[in-house]
LUMMAR-884547 format. One record per residue (C-alpha): residue in three letters; y, z, x. Coordinates in steps of 0.2 Angstrom, whole numbers, plus 5000, padded with zeros to 4 digits. Example, Ala and Ser with C-alpha at 12.3 -4.5 7.8 and 13.67 -1.06 7.14 Angstrom:
2
Ala497850395062/Ser499550365068/
***
This chain:
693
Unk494257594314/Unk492957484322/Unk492557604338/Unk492057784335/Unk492657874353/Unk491658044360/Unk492658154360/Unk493658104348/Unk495458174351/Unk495458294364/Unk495158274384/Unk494858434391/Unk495058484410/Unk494358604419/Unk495058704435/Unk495358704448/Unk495958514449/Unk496158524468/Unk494558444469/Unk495058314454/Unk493858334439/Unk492958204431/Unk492958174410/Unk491658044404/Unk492357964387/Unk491157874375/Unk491657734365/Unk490457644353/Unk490657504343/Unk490357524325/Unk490457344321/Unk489357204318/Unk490457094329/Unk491157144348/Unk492357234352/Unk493757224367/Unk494657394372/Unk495857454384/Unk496357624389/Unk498257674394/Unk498757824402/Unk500557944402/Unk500057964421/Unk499957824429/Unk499857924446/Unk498558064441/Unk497357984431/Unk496157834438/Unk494757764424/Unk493157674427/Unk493257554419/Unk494957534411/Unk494657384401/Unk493057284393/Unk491957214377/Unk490657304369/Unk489357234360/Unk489157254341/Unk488157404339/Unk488157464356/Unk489257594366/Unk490057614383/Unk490257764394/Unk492157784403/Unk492357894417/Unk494257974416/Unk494358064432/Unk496058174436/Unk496558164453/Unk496558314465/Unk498058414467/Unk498958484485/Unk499258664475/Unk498158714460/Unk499358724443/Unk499958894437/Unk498958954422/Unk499458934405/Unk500258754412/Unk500458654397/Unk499958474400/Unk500758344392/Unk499858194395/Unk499058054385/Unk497957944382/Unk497757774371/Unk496357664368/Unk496657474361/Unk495457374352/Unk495057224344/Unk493757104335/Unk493256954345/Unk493256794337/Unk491956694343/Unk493056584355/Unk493556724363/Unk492156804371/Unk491756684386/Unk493556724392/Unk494056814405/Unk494756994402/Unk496656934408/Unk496856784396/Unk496056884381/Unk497357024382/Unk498856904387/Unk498156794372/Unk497956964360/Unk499457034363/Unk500256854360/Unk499556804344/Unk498656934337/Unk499557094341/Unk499657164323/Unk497657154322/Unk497657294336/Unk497057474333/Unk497557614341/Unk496657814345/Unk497657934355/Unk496958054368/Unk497558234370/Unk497558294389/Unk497058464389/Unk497058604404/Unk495758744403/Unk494958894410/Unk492958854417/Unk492558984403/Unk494058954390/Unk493459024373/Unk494558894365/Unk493858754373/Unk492958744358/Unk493658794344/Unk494958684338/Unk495058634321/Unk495658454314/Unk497058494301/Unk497858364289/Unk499658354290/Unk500358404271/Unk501458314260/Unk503158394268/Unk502658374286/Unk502358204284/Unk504158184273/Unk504958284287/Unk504158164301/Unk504858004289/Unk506658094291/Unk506358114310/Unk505957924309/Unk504357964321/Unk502657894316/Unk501058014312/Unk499457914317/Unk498358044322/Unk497858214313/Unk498758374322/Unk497458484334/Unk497958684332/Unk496858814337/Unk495958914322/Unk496959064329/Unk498558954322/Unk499058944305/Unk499558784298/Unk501358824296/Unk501658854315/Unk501558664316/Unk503058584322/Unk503158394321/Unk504258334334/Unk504558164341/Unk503258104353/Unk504658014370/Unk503257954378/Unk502757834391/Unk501157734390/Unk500357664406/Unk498657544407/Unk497457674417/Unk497057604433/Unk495457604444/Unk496357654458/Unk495857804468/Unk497657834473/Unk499557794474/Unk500157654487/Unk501657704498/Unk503257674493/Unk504157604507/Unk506057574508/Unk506957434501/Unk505757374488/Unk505957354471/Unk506057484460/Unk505157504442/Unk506257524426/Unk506157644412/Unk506357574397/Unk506057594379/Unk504857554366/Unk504557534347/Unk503757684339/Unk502557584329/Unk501957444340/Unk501757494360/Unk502357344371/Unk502457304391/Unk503957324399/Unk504457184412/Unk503857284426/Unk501957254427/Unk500857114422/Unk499257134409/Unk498456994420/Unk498557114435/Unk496957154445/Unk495857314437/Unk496657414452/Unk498257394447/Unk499057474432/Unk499957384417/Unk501657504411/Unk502157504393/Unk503857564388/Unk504057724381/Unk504357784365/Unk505857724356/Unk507357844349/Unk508357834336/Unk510157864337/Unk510058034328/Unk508658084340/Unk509158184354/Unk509858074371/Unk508658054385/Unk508358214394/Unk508758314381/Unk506858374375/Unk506758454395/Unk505658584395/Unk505758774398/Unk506458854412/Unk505258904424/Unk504659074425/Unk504459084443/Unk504758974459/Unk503158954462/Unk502958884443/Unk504458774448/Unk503758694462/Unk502158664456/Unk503058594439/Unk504258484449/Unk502658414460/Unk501858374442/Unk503158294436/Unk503658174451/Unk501758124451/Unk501858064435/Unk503457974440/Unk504558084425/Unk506258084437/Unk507458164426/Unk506158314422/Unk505858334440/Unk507758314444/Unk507858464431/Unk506558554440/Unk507258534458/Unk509158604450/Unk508558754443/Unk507658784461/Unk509358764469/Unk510058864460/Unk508859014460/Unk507458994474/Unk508358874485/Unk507558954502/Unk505858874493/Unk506358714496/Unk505658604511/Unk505958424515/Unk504358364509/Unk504858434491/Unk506358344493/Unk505858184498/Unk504558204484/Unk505858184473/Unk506658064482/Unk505557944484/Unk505057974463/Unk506857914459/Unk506957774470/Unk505457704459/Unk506657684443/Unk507957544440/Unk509157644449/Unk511057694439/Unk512757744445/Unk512257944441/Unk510757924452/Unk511457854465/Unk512458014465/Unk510958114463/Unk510058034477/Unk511758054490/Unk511458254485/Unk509658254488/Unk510158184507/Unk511158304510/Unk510058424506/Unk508958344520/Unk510458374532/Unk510658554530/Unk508758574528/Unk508758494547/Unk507558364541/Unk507058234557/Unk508158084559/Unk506457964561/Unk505258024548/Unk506258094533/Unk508458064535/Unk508557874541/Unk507157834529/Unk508257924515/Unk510057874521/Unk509257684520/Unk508557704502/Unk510157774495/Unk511357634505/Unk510157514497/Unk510357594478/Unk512157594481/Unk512257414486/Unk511157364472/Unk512357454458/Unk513957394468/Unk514657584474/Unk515257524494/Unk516057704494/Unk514257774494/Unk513757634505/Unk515157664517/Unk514457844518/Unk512757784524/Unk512957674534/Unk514057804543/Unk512757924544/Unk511357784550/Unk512757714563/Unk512857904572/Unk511157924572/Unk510757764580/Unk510257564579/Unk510557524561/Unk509157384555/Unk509757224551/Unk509357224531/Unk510357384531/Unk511857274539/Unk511557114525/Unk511457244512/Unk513257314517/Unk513957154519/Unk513257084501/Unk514057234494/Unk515757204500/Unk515657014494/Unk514957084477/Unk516657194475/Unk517557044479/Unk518157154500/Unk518056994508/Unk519057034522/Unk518157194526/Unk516557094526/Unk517156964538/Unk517857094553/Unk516257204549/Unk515157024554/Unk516356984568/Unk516157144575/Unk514157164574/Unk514256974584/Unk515557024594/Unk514157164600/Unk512757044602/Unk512057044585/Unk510856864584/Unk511656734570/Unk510456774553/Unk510356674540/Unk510656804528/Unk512156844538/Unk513056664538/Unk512556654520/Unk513556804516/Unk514956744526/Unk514956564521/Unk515156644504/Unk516456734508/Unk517756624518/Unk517456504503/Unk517856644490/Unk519256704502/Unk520256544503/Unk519856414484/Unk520656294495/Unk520156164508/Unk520256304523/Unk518956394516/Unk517556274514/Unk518056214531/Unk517856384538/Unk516056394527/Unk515656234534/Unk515856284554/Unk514756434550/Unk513656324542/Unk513456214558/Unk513256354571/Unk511856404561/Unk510856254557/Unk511256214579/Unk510356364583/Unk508956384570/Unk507156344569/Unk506556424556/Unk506056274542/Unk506456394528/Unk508156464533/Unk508756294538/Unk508256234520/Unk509056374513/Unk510756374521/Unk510856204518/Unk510456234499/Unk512056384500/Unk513256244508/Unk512756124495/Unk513156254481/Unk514656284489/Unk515256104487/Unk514656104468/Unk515556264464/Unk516956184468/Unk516556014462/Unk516555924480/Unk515355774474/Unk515555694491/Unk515355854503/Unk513755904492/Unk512855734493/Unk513355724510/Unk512455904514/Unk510855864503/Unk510555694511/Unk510755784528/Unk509355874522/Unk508255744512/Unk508355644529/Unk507555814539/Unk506055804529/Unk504655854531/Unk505155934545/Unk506156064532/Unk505556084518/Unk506356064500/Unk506556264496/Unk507156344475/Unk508656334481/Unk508856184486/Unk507956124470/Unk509456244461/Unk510656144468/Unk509855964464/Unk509856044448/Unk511556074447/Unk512255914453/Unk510955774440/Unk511755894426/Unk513355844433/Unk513055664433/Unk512455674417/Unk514255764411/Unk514955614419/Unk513755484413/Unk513955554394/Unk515955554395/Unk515855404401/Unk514755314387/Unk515955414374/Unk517555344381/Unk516655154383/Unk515555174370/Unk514255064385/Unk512255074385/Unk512155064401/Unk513255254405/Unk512155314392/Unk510755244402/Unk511155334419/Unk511355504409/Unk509655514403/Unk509255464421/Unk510055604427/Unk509555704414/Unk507555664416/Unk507955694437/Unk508755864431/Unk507055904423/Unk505855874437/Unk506955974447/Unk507156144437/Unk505156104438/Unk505156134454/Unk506156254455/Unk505356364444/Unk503756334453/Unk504156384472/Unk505256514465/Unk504656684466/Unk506256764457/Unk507056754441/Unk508756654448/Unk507956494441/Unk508456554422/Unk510156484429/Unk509456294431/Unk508356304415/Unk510056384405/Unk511156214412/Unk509656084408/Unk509356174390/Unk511256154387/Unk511355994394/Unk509955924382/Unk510756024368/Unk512355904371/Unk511455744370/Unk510755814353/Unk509055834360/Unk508356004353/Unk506555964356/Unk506655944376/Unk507756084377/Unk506256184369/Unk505156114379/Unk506056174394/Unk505956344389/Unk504156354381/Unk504056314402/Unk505256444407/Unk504256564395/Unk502656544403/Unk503256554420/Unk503856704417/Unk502356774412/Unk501656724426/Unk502556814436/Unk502656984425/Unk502657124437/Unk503557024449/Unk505356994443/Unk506357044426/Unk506556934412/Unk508256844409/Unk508756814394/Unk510056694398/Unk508956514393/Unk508256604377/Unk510356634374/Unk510856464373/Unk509456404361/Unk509956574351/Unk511956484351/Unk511356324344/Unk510256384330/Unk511756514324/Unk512956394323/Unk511756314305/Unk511956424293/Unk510256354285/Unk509456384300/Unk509956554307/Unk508256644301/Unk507656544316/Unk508556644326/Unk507656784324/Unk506056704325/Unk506556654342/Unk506856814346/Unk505356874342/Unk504756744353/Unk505556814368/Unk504356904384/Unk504357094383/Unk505357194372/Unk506857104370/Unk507657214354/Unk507657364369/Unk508857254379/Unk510857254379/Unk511057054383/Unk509557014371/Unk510157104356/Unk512057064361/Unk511656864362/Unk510956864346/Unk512256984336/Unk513656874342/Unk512756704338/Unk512756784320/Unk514656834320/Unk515156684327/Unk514256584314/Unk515156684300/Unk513256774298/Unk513756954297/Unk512957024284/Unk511356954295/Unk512057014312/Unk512257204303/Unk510257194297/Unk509957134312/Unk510557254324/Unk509857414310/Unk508257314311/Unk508357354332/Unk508957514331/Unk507657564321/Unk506357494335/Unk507157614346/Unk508757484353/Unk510057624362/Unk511757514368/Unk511957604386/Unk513657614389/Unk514757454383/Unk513557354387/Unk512857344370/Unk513157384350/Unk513157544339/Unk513357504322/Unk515157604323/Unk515657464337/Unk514957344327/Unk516057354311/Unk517657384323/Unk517257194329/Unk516757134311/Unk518657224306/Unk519457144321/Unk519957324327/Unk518957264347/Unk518457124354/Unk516257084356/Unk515157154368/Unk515156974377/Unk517156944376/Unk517457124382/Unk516257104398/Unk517156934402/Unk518857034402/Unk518157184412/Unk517457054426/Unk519056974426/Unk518556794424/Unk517756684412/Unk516156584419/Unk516056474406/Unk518056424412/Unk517456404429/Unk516056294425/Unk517056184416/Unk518356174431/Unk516756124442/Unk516555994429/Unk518055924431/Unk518255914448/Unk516755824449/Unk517355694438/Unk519055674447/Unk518055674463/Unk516855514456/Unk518155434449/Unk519355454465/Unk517655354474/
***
């Protein structure tokens, strides 16, 4: 190790913590060159440290302040803290130190990520006067601990700490499920507020801690960077499973659950507030409930918790919790859950409760009318819109769009689009916003593509070209420019193969050079990841005219956008998909597929789509003794399949025997449709219609 940290395993904090209490952490640099660190935290919310990242100087050392964050209620004694910390460092190269701190870690953990060293902090609570405060011991694991933490598949980097009142055979070696975050410099928490986005737990490889799509490493030294947890085998035990004890008392609970939900650990807290249900339920106020509330609404929200959270809300109810500052706040964050994981009975049930307790706000009323597009209840969307106008409601955009979509979803023939198209030109009378008039133009348009209406599209986008600058070209609008030069070029290159003349092939890498400058743009004004959709077509597109080289060239963009915006959105890994097809299909070339991988943002082996994508490719290919290594090799970095969505290595030799269809061709038949189908139905109607002009 090239830094030497003081102390050197062990963070010890002493009571009481309602008035926080401060830790100084020394870290000196051994070497003759300098040295960049970082320090990550468990607790994202508890812990602030000053300063979290910096170089050191060869032969020169750095004092950190680590400083807990004061508590409402002081922890009940013998509270076993579980908290972490981990400190990364690295030798500069001499190019290296006149960067800022935000490149060097982007650039570090981009291309030199295995030179990284790691030193784990223990968080430790004790008495003002604890006696064994000082006496630990360090104890060298044995031969069979460390063959029995090789059978558990969990990594031992750092010597076990025991008191010297413990023998050496009371240590149990378990695997560490943890969740690193970059510590911040924050002195608090911002407020969560309803209907933003909410962070994901994910999971990580046991041997090489990596950032989950949520946060950015370039983020201000305020902010805080999360890693993913720990990964899980599949013989470990299933998430939730390691919960700790029951509680010896309510208060204990209490105190345990408000721990838990600072440190954003849901499922322990939910665990927590159960047992209270069920034994000191009187103990519970509103403020305990919308604790835990609003710590489970910060977590990629799933089907069980939407159920979890509609509990919590009546809890509220019978608790008599006010309508203003606790239930409508709550109702609105579960409808919103709901709609995002597509549950309208849930959403139906809100909105209920929001409608009797007065004026429901209007991105609660989009939210309901997207989710009853999503499930496909077009009708029910239309009479719930026509009854909100019919009470004065103002035209939105976000209302038309909804409905646009619908009447055209509702009716595949000529009616509906017509009926999309009078919504379409009420809205655009009565607007002045720039932005939504761009953008409801940019849904007509797409409209028209979808269903391969050449004429009615062009005649919608030159409506807006000839508004400019007026309205301003938005992402959508750039999608759909998108969408339409890779038409052309469909066109163009059938064309050329039927006549065999230059001047088709000509047009088409017209179109197709158009259709680049466009996903440009597109990727630059767009501030979420719907772009992917443009880049996948352009990529496929250039992949059809035997051009491999731009096709990477438009992803190596698509990548870096993306890390620009880390934090922000989630990775899709739709684009790195249809480079991942191409390669498979060359059996000489399939170890590039894996290397791409590799290649991918984030931690793509913890992912359903990015582990599916590539797994397929291989089996499609005839590669399965590849695809088999290949998914081990994830699994073994900590991959689980949730649900269907992904591969255990029993589904995987059902589809090798032919005994169930793949991850991919099952999804298509539970959605009921085939997109690829559709988008070559587009494709020809756009041909018909050119041919037809």
């Amino acid at each position: 190790m090239s830094i030497k940290l003081d102390p050197p395993v062990r963070l010890s904090f002493q009571r009481p913590f309602t008035n926080g209490c401060t830790v100084t952490l020394a870290i000196t640099n051994r070497d003759d060159a300098t040295v960049a660190f970082k320090v990550k935290t468990t607790a994202l919310k508890q812990y602030c440290v000053r300063p979290n990242s910096g170089t050191i100087g060869p032969r020169e050392a750095m004092k950190l302040d680590i400083i807990l964050q004061p508590t409402t209620a002081d922890l009940p004694l013998g509270f076993k803290c579980k908290d972490r910390f981990l400190v990364q460092s690295i030798k500069l190269m001499p190019a290296e130190l006149s960067m800022p701190l935000a490149d060097l870690w982007a650039k570090v953990e981009k291309e030199r990520k295995d030179e990284l060293q790691y030193r784990k902090l223990y968080c430790v609570f004790v008495e003002p006067d604890d006696p064994t405060a000082s006496t630990t011991t360090m104890i060298t694991p044995s031969r069979a601990v460390v063959r029995l933490a090789a059978a558990m598949r969990a990594s031992i980097t750092a010597p076990c700490i025991v008191s010297t009142r413990a023998s050496a055979s009371a240590i149990a070696v378990q695997p560490v499920i943890r969740k690193y975050s970059a510590a911040t410099g924050a002195d608090h928490a911002a407020p969560v507020t309803p209907g933003t986005t909410p962070t994901t737990e994910s999971t990580s490889s046991p041997t090489e801690p990596a950032f989950s799509p949520n946060e950015s490493d370039s983020t201000p030294s305020d902010r805080a960077t999360t890693l993913s947890p720990r990964a899980r085998s599949p013989s470990r035990p299933s998430r939730g499973a390691n919960l700790p004890k029951p509680p010896a008392s309510p208060q204990e609970a209490l105190a345990r659950m408000a721990h838990h939900c600072r440190a954003r650990r849901s499922i322990s807290a939910w665990a927590d507030y159960q047992w209270l249900v069920t034994h000191a339920r009187e103990t519970l106020t509103v403020e305990h409930v919308m604790l835990l509330l609003n710590t489970m609404r910060q977590r990629q929200a799933t089907r069980s918790d939407v159920a979890q959270m509609s509990a919590l809300v009546t809890h509220l109810e019978n608790l008599g919790a006010d309508k203003e500052s606790a239930l409508a706040p709550a109702v609105e964050v579960v409808l919103v859950r709901a709609a995002q994981c597509k549950v309208p009975d849930v959403v139906a049930d809100m909105y209920a409760k929001l409608a009797e307790m007065g004026e429901v706000r209007r991105p609660i009323k989009a939210a309901v009318l997207n989710v009853l597009k999503k499930t496909k209840r077009y009708n029910e969307a239309i009479a719930l819109a026509d009854k909100w106008r019919a009470a004065g409601e103002p035209v939105m955009f976000v209302y038309n769009r909804i409905l646009m979509e619908c009447e055209a979803e509702r009716d595949h023939g000529p009616a509906g689009l017509l009926r999309a198209q009078a919504l379409f030109d009420e809205f655009i009378r009565n607007e002045e916003s720039p932005d939504a008039l761009a953008k409801a133009y940019g849904v007509m348009a797409l409209l028209y593509v979808r269903r391969g209406d050449r004429l009615g599209a062009r005649t919608t986008m030159q409506h807006l070209l000839d508004r400019r600058p007026a309205v301003p070209l938005t992402a959508s609008c750039y999608h759909v420019l998108v969408k339409m030069a890779v038409l052309d070029f469909d066109l163009e290159m059938a064309r050329f193969a039927e006549t065999g003349r230059a001047e088709a092939r000509d047009k088409a890498r017209a179109h197709l050079a158009r259709a680049d400058q466009f996903v440009r743009q597109e990727m630059a004004r767009s501030q979420k990841p719907l772009f992917s959709m443009s880049v996948e077509a352009v990529m496929a597109a250039h992949l059809r005219a035997g051009d491999e080289a731009s096709a990477r060239v438009v992803l190596d963009a698509y990548t870096a956008r993306c890390n620009e915006l880390t934090g922000r959105v989630r990775i899709k890994y739709a684009p790195f998909g249809v480079l991942v097809r191409h390669l498979a299909m060359d059996t000489e070339r399939t170890e590039a597929v894996e290397h791409l991988f590799e290649t991918i943002p984030g931690s793509p082996y913890l992912h359903d789509y990015a582990v599916v994508m590539v797994v397929d490719a291989l089996l499609a290919a005839g590669q399965t003794d590849r695809a088999r290594t290949f998914l081990k090799r994830c699994i073994k970095r900590g991959y689980v399949p949730q649900g269907n969505k992904g591969y255990t290595l029993a589904r995987f030799e059902k589809v090798v025997k032919g005994d169930a269809p793949s991850v991919t061709a099952a999804g298509r038949i539970a959605a009921g449709g085939n997109d690829a189908g559709e988008e070559g139905q587009a494709r020809a109607a756009w041909a018909a219609k050119a041919e037809s002009e």
